[in-house]
C-alpha positions in Angstrom: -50.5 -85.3 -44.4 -47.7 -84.4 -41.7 -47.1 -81.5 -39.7 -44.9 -79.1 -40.9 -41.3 -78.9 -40.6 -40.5 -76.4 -37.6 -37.6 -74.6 -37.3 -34.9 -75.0 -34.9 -35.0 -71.7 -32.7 -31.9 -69.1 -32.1 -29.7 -70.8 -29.3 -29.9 -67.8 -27.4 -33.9 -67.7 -27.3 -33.3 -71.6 -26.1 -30.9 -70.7 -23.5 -32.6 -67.8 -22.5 -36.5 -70.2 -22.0 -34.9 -72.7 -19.7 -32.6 -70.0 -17.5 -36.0 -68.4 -17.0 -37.1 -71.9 -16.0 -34.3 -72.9 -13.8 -33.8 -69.3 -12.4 -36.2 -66.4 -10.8 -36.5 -63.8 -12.7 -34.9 -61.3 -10.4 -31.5 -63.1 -10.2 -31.7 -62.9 -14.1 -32.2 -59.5 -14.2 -28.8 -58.9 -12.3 -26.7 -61.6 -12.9 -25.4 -64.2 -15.7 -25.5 -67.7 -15.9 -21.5 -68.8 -16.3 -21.8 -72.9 -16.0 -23.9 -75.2 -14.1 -22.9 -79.0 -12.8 -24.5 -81.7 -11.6 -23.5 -83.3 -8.1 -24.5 -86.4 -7.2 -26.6 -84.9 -4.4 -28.0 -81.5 -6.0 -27.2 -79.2 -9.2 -25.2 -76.1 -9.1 -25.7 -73.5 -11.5 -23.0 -70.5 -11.4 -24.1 -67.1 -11.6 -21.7 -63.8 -11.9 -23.2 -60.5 -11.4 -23.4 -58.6 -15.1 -20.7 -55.4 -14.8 -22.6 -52.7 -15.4 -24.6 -53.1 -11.7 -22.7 -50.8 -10.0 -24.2 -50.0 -6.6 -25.7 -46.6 -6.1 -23.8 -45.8 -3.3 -20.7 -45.8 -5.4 -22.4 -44.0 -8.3 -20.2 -40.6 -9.0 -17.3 -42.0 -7.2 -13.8 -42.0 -9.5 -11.8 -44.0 -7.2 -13.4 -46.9 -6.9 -12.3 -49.9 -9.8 -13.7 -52.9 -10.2 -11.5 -55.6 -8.5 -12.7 -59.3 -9.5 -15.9 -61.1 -7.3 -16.9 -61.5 -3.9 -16.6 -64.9 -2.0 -19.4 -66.7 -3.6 -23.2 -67.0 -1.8 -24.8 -70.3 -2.5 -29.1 -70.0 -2.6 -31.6 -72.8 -3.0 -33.6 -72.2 -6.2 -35.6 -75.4 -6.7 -35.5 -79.1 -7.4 -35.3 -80.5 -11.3 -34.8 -84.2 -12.1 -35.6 -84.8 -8.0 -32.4 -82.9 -7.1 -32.1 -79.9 -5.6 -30.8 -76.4 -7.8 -28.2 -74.4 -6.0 -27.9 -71.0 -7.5 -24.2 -69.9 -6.9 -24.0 -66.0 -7.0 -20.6 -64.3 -7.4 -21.2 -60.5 -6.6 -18.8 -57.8 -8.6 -16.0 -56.5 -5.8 -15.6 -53.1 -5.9 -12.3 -50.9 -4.0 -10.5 -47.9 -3.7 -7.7 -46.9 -6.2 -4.4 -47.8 -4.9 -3.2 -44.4 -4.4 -6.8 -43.1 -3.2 -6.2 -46.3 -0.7 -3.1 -44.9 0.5 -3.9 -41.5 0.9 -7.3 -42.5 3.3 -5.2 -44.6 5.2 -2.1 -42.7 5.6 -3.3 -41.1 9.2 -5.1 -44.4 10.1 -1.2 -46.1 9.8 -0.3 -44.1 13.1 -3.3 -44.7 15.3 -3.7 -48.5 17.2 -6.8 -50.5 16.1 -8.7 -50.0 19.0 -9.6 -46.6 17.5 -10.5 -47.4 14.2 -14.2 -47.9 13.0 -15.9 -50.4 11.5 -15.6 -48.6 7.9 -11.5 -48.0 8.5 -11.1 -51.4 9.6 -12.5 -53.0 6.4 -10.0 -50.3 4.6 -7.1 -51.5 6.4 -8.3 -55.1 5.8 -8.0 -53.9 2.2 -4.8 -52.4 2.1 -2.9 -54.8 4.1 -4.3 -58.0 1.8 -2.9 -55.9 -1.4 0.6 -55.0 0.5 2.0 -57.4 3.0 5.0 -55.8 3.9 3.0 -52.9 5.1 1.2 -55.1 7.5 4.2 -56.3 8.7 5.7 -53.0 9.3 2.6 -52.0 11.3 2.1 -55.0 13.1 5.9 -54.2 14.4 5.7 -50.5 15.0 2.1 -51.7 17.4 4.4 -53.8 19.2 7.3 -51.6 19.8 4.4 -48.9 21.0 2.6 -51.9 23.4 6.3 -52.1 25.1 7.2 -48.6 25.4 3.9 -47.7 27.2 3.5 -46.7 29.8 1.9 -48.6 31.9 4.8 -51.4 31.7 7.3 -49.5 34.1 6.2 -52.0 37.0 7.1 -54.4 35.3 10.3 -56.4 35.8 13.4 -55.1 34.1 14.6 -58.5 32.9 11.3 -59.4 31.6 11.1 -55.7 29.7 14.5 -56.4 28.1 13.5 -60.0 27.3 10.5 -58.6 25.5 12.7 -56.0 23.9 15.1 -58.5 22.1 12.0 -60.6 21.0 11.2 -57.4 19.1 14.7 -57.5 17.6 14.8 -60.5 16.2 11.0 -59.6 14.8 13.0 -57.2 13.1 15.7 -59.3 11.6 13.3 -61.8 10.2 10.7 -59.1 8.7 14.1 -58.3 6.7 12.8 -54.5 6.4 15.8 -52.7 6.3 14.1 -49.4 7.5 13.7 -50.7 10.9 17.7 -51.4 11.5 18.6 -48.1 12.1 16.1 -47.9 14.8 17.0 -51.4 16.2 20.6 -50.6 16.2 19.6 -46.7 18.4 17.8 -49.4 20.8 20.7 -51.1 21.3 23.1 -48.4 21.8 20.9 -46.6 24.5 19.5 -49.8 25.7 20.1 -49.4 29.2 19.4 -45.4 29.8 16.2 -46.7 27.6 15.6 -49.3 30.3 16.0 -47.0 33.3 12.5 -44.8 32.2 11.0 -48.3 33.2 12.0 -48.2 36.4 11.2 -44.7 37.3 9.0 -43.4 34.7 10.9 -40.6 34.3 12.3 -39.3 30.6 13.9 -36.4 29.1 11.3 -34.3 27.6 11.3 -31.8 30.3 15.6 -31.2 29.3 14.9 -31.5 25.6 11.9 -28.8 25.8 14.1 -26.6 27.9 16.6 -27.0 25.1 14.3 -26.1 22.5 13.4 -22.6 24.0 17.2 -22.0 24.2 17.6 -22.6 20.9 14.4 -20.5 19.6 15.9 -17.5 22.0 19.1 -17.5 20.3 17.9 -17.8 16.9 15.4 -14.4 17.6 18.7 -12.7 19.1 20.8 -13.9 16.2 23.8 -11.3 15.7 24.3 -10.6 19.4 27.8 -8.4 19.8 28.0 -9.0 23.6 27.6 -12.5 24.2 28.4 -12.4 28.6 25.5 -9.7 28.0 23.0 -12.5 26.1 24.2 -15.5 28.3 23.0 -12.8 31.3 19.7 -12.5 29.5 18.9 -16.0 29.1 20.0 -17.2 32.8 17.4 -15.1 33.7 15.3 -15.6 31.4 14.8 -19.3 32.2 15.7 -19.4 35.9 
């Protein structure tokens, strides 16, 4: 008498007896199996982390959406068929809403790398790979501030205003229209511009004088005798 018949088990039991062969069972617990191939020199079996494994440092937070995988991380397993198994792990990405993004960057757009930390430079890495044109506006705003420093008014004037046109035609190629009104000031003042450069000497001493001026006549608003208020302020800022 033969044996009896035997059933042909639930696909998923199957699949789920030779993952747990092929795979420990602490990569199971956190990730799927999504395909596997064979090379000619080793097996590849590719694993994506399941989505509800969110990390508990980004438990409570509301901002943070799910955006895609990580670069993949390939590990050794073991060797089946006398070939090596490559488990191919694809961990779940996880960023900033856009507008939360903008907002924690906002400050961070007026400061030079040099002073950012580790944690606002991977921000910034993140914002500038989702808009371009803001990296490019920022990379142009850095080196307008690099030429205006400073620590350039030693330098040669013909060399300054060679680097200053180099920055103008930066400008005409980015093709972002907010920067033409600023190019065009440039090029109207160019040469009083040039002369702090030499000297290392500006304005701000005039304009801050000005600006008292114009806070003393806005508290003495209504003034009859004007000889009388001119009188006041000659001496008041003599």
């Amino acid at each position: 008498m033969g044996r009896r018949r035997k059933e042909l088990p639930p696909v998923e039991a199957m699949y789920a007896k030779i993952a747990s062969i092929l795979v420990p069972e602490n990569i199971l617990r956190d990730f799927d199996i999504y395909d596997a191939k064979e090379n000619k020199a080793c097996w590849v079996i590719e694993m994506r982390e399941k989505s509800d494994r969110i990390p508990y440092k980004l438990l409570g937070f509301s901002d943070i959406v799910l955006d895609g995988y990580c670069d993949s991380v390939d590990m050794l397993s073991h060797s089946f068929a006398c070939k090596p198994i490559y488990l191919r792990l694809f961990r779940l990405r996880y960023i900033l809403h856009e507008i939360s993004l903008l907002n924690r960057c906002l400050r961070k757009l007026t400061q030079s790398p040099e002073k950012w930390s580790q944690i606002t430079k991977e921000l910034m890495t993140q914002l500038f790979s989702k808009y371009k044109i803001l990296k490019q506006a920022y990379d142009l705003s850095q080196n307008f501030k690099k030429w205006y420093d400073i620590n350039n008014h030693q330098s040669d004037k013909t060399k300054i205003r060679n680097s200053l046109w180099e920055w103008y035609d930066k400008v005409k190629v980015s093709e972002i229209e907010d920067f033409n009104p600023v190019m065009k000031m440039l090029q109207k003042h160019e040469d009083l511009i040039l002369n702090y450069f030499q000297h290392g000497h500006t304005n701000a001493s005039a304009e801050r004088l000005n600006g008292k001026i114009q806070r003393f006549v806005s508290a003495n608003y209504g003034t009859r005798d004007k000889d009388f208020a001119l009188y006041r302020i000659a001496n008041y800022f003599s």
